[in-house]
C-alpha positions as CSV (number, residue, x, y, z in Angstrom):
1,X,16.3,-99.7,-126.1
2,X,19.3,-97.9,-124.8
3,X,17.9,-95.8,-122.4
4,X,15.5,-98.5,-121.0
5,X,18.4,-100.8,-120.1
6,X,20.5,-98.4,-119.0
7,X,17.2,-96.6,-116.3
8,X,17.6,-97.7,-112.7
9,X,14.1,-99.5,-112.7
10,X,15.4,-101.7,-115.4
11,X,18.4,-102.9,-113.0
12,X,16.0,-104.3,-111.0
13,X,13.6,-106.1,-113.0
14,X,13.1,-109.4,-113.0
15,X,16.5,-111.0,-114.7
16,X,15.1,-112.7,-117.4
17,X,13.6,-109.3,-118.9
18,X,17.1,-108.1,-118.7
19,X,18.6,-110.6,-120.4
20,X,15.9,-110.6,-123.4
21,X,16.3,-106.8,-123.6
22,X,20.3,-107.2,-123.6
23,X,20.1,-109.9,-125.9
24,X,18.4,-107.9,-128.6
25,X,20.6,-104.6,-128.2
26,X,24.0,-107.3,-128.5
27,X,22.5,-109.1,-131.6
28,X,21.7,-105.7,-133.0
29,X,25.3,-103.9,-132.3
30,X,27.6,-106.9,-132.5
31,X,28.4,-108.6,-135.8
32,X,30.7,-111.9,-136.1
33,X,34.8,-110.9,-136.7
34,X,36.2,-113.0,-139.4
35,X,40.1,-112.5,-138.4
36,X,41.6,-111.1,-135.6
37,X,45.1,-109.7,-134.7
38,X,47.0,-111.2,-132.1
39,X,48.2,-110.2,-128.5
40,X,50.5,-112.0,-126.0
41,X,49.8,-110.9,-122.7
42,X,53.1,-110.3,-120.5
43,X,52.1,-107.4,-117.7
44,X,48.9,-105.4,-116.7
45,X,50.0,-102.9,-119.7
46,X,49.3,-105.4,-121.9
47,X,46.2,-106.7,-120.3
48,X,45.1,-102.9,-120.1
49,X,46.0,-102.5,-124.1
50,X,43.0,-105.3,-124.8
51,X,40.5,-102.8,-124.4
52,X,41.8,-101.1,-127.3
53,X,41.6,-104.0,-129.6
54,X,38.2,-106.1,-128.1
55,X,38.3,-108.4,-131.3
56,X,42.2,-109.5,-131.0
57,X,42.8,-113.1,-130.2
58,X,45.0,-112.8,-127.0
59,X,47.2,-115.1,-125.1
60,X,48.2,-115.2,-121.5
61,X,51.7,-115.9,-121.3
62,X,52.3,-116.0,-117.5
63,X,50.8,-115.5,-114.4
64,X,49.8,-112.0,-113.3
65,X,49.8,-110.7,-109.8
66,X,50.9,-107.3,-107.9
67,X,54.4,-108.1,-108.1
68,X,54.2,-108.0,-112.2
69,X,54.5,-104.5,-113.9
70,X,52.0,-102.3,-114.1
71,X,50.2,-103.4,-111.4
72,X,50.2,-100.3,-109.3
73,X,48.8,-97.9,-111.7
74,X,46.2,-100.3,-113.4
75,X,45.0,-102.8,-111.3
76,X,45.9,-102.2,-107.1
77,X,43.7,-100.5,-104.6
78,X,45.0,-96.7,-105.1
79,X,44.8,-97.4,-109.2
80,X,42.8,-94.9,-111.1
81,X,41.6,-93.1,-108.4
82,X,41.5,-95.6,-105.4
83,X,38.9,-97.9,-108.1
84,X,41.1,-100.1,-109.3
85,X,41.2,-102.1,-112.4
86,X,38.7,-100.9,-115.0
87,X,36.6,-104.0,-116.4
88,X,37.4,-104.7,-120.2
89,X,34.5,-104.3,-122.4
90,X,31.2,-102.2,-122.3
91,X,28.0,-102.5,-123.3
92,X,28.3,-99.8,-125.9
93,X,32.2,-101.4,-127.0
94,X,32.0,-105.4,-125.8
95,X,35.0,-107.3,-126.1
96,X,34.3,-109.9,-129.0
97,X,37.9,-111.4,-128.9
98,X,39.4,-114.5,-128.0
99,X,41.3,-114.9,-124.3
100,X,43.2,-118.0,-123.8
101,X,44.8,-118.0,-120.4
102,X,46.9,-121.3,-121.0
103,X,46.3,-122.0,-117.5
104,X,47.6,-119.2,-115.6
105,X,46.5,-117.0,-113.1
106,X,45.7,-113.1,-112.6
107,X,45.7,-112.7,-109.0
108,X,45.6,-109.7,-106.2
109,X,43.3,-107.4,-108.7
110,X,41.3,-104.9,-107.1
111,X,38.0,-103.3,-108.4
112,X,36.5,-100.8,-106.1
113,X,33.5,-99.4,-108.7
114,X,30.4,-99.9,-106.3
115,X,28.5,-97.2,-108.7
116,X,29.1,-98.9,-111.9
117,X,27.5,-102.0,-113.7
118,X,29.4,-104.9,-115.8
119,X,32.1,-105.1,-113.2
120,X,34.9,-108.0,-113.5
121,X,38.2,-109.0,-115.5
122,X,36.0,-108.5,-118.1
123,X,32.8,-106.2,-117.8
124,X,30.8,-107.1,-121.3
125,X,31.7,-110.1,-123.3
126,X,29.4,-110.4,-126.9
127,X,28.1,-113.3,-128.1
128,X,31.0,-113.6,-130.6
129,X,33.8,-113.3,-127.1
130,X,35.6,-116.5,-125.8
131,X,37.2,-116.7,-122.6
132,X,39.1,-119.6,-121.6
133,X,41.4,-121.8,-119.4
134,X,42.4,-118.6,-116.5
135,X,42.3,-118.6,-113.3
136,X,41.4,-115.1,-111.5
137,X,43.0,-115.5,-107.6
138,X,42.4,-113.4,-105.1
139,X,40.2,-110.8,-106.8
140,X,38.4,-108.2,-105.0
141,X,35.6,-107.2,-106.6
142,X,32.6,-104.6,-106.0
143,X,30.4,-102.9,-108.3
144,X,26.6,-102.6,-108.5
145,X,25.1,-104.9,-111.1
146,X,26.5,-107.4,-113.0
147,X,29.5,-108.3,-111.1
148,X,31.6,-111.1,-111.4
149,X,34.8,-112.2,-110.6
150,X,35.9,-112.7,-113.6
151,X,33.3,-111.6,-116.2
152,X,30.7,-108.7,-115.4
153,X,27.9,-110.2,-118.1
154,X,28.7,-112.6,-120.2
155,X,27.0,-113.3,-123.8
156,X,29.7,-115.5,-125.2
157,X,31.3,-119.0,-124.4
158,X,33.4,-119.3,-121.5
159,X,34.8,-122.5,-119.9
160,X,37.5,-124.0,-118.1
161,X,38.4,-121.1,-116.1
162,X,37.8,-120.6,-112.0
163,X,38.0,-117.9,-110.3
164,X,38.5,-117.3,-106.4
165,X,37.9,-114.1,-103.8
166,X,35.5,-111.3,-102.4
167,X,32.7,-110.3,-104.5
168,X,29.9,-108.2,-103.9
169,X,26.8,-106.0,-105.7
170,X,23.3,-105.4,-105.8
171,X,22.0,-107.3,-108.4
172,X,23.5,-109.9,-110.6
173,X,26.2,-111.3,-108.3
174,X,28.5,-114.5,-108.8
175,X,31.6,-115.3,-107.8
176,X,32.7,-116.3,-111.7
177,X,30.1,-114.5,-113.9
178,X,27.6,-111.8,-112.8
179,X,25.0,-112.3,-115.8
180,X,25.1,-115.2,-118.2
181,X,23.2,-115.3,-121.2
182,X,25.9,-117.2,-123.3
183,X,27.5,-120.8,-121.9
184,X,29.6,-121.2,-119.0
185,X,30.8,-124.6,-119.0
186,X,34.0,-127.0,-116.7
187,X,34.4,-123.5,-114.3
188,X,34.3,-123.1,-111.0
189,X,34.5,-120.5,-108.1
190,X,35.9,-120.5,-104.4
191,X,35.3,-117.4,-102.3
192,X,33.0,-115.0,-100.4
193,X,29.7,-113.7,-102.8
194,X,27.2,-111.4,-101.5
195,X,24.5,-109.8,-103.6
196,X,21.3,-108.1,-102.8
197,X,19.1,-109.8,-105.3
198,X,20.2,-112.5,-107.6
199,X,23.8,-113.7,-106.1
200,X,25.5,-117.3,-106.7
201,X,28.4,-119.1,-105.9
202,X,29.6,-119.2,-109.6
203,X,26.6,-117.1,-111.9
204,X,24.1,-114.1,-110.0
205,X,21.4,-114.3,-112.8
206,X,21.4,-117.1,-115.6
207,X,19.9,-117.6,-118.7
208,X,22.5,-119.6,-120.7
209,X,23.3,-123.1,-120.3
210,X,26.0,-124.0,-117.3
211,X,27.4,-127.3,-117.2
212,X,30.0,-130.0,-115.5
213,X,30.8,-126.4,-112.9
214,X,30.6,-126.0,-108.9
215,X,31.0,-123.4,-106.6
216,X,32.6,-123.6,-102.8
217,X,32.2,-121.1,-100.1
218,X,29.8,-118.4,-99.1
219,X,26.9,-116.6,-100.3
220,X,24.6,-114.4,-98.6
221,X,22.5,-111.6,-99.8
222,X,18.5,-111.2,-99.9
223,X,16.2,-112.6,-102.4
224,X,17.1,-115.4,-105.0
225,X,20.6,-116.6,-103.3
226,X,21.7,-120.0,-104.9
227,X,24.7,-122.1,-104.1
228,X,25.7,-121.8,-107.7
229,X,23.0,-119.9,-109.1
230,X,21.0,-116.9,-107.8
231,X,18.1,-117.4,-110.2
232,X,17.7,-119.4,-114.0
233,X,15.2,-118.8,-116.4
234,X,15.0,-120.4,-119.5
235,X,17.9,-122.2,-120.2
236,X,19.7,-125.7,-118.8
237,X,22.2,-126.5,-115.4
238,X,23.7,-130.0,-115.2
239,X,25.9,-131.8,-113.8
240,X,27.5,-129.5,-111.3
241,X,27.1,-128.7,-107.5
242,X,27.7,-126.3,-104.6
243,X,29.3,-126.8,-101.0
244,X,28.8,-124.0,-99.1
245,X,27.1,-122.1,-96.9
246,X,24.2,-120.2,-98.2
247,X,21.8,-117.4,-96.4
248,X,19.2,-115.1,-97.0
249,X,15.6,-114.3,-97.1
250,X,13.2,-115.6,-99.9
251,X,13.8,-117.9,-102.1
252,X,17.2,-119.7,-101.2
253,X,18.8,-122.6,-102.6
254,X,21.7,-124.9,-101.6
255,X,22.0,-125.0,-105.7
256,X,20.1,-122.3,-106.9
257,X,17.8,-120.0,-105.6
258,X,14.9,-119.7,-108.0
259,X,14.6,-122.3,-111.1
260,X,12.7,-121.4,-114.0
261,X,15.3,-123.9,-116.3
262,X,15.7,-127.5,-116.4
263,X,18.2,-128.7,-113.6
264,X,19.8,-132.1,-114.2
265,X,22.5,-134.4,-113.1
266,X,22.7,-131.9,-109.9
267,X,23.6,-131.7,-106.4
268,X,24.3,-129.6,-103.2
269,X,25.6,-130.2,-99.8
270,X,26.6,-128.1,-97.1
271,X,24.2,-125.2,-95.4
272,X,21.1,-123.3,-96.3
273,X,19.3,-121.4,-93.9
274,X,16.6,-118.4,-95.0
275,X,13.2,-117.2,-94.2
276,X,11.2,-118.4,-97.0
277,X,11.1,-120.7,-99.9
278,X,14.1,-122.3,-98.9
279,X,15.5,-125.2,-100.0
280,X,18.5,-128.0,-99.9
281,X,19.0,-128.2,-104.1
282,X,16.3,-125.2,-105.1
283,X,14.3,-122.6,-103.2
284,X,11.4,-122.0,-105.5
285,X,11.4,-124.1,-108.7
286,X,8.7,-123.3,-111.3
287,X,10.0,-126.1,-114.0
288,X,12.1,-129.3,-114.0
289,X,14.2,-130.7,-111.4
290,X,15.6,-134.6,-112.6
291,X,18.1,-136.8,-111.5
292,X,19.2,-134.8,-108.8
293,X,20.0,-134.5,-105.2
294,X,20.7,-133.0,-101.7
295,X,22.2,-133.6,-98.2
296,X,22.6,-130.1,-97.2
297,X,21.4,-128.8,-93.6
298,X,18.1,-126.8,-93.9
299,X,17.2,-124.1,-91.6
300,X,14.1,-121.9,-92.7
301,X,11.1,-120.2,-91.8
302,X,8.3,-120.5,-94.4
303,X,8.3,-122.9,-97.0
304,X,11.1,-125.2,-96.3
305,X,11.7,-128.0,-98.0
306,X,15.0,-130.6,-98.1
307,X,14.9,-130.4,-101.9
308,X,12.8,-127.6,-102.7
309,X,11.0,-125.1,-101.2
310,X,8.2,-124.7,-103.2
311,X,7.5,-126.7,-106.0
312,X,5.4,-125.2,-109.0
313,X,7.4,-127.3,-112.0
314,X,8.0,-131.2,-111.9
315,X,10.6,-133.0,-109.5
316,X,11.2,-136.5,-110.3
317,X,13.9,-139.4,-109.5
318,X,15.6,-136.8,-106.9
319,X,16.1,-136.9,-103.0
320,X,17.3,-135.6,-100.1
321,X,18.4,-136.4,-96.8
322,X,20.1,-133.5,-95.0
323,X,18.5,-132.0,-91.8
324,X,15.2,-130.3,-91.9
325,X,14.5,-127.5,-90.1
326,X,11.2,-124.8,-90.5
327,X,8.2,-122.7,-89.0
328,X,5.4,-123.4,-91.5
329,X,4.6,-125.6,-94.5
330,X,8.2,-127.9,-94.0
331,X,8.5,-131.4,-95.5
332,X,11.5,-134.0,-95.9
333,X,11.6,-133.0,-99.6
334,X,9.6,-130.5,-100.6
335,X,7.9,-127.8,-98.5
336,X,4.5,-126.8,-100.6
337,X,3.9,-128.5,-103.7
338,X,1.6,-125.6,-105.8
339,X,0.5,-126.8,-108.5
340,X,2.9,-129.3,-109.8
341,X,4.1,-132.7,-109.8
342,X,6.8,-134.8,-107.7
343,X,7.1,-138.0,-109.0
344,X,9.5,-140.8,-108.3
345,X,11.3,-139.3,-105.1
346,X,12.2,-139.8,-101.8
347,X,13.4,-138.3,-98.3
348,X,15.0,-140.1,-95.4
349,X,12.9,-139.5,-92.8
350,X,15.2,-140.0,-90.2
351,X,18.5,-137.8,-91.0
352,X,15.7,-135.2,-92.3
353,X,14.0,-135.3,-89.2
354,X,10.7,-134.7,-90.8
355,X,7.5,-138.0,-91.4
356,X,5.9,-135.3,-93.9
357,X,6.4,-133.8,-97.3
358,X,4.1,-132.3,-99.6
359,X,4.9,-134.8,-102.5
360,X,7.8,-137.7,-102.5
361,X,8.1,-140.7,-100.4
362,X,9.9,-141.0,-97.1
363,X,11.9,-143.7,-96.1
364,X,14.3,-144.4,-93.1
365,X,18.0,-144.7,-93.7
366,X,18.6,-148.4,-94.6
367,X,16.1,-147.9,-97.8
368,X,17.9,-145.3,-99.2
369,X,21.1,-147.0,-99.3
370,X,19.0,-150.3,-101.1
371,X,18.7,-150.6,-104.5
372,X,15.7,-151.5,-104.9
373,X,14.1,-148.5,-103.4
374,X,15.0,-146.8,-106.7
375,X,15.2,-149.5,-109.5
376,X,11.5,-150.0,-108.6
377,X,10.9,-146.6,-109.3
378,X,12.6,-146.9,-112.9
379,X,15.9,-145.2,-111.9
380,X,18.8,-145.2,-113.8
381,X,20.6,-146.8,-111.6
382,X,23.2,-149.9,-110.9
383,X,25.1,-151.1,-108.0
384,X,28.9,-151.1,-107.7
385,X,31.4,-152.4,-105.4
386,X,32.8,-148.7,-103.6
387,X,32.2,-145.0,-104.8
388,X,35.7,-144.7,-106.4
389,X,35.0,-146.9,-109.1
390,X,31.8,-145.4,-111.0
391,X,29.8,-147.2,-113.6
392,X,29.2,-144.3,-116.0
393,X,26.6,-146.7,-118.1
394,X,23.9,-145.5,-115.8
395,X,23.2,-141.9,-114.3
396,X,23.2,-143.2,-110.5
397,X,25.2,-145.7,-108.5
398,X,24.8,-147.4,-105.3
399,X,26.9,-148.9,-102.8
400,X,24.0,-151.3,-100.7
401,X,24.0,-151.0,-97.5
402,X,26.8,-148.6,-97.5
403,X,25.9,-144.9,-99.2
404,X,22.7,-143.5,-100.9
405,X,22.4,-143.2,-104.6
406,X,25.5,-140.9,-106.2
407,X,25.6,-139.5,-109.9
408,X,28.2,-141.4,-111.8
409,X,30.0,-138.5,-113.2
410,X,30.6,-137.3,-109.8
411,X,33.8,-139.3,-108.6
């Protein structure tokens, strides 16, 4: 098992065969830790010393930056032989601990390690790690697969952290986690994130559930490049969103590049612009897309849609109304409808520029800010007097005659 996940062909397998095969080894090799010593975090040293106790419960005491000891030999661009900071945790010794940041930061780290996988703070975190409430600021981060700004591959629980810088990879690649397969929950990531397969805003390659988390900035790379996620398989997104700008070749997403999850309670704005299977919320989606929107700006070449590029799974009660832009099989909402079912959904056919969609309905502007557009389609939705005050009762509100549907939880 070993050796096959550790074989270059492996690396770039489809992501969900990765995770499966990782999952197995981790359940195998990592058993729950019934009490743990504890750490108080004060310099690099001590953020170095983790890695010699992964099950310790640890606590971040202050911030962290290149001004705080230790910094120059464990964590700066000439540390450890011009790589920087080594990630904590491998896949043969994960950390299994507890990290509490308290709210505070670790900023300026540098990781310079484009031959090695797991990259991050962290590199491998079991199903039995925790990481919570830190900040990682101006990180610069580059490894090969797996690379995160804050966790390489993540098989525990993490959640109200961020995490804000350069990252880039091959495969895997997100701006707070590289590979999730455990939860990733009230996060987010600002920054630059390139990847050559499977790059997003806030998680490269997913198959844990990611909720209430957004991403804003860059991505770019080549195939499956999401706003927020690179590709999902298997597991559930909700309510989050992306605003950036997002580019790449096939199968591009303003939210995530390639869906084989359920994706909820979800939106995007901002850019997207690839070759093909390209769209506004997801580029290829081969299961559910509910309740969900976009107004991001489409460019694309084959494929193109203003919610999704191709649809293969179910889209229902979702819309769009950013620009539409496209060579070849380009609709308002979604591009090619293969073999699955949109239900329930609509396009603006004016700000979209586009009368056609394989699947939806398309509307001009001054029905998709009316009410009734959507309650007669069984939406969950009531109207309210100006966006700031949400009715959280329902899953969509409306100002009439003033903005199109918005998600409650949203403002």
């Amino acid at each position: 098992m070993k050796t096959i996940l550790r074989s270059r062909i492996q690396k770039y397998l489809a992501v969900f065969s990765i995770f499966l095969a990782m999952g197995a080894l981790i359940v195998g090799m990592v058993g729950c830790t019934t009490s743990r010593s504890s750490m108080e975090i004060w310099d690099w040293h001590d953020l170095d010393a983790i890695r010699d106790n992964l099950d310790a419960s640890c606590l971040l005491m202050r911030n962290l930056d290149s001004t705080t000891d230790g910094y120059s030999e464990l964590a700066s661009e000439t540390a450890n032989q011009g790589r920087g900071w080594e990630p904590i945790g491998t896949q043969d010794k994960p950390f299994n601990g507890i990290f509490d940041g308290q709210g505070f930061e670790i900023s300026d780290m540098f990781i310079g390690r484009l031959d090695t996988g797991h990259v991050g703070l962290f590199g491998f975190v079991s199903e039995g790690g925790v990481i919570k409430n830190v900040g990682v600021v101006n990180a610069y981060v580059v490894g090969d697969f797996c690379v995160g700004g804050l966790v390489g591959i993540n098989w525990g629980t993490l959640s109200n952290s961020y995490a804000d810088g350069t990252i880039s990879g091959s495969d895997q690649v997100g701006g707070l986690v590289g590979g999730n397969g455990g939860t990733v929950s009230n996060s987010y990531s600002t920054g630059i994130v390139s990847g050559d397969r499977n790059a997003g805003g806030l998680v490269g390659a997913c198959n844990g559930p990611v909720s209430n988390c957004h991403f804003t900035g860059s991505i770019s790379g080549e195939s499956r490049i999401g706003g927020l996620i690179g590709g999902i398989g298997g597991t559930t997104l909700s309510n989050s969103y992306s605003d950036g700008s997002i580019s790449g070749s096939d199968q591009i997403g303003g939210l995530v590049g390639y869906s084989y999850g359920t994706v909820s309670r979800c939106y995007s704005i901002g850019s997207v612009t690839g070759d093909s299977y390209t769209g506004g919320l997801i580029g290829f989606n081969r299961e559910m897309v509910s309740d969900s929107y976009s107004s991001a700006n489409i460019s694309g070449g084959w494929l193109t849609g203003g919610l999704v590029g191709q649809n293969r799974g179910t889209v229902s009660k979702s819309y769009s109304v950013g620009s539409v832009a496209g060579d070849l099989d380009v609709g308002g909402l979604v591009g090619r409808n293969y073999e699955g079912t949109v239900s329930n959904s609509f396009w603006d056919i004016q700000t979209s520029s586009q009368s056609t969609s394989d699947g939806g309905a398309g509307k001009n502007t001054a029905e998709m800010q009316d009410i009734i557009t959507f309650s007669g389609a069984t939406w969950d939705i009531i109207e309210v007097a100006d966006p700031d005050n949400c009715d959280t009762s329902c899953i969509w509100n409306i100002v009439v005659n003033a903005t199109c549907p918005f998600l409650s939880w949203q403002l």
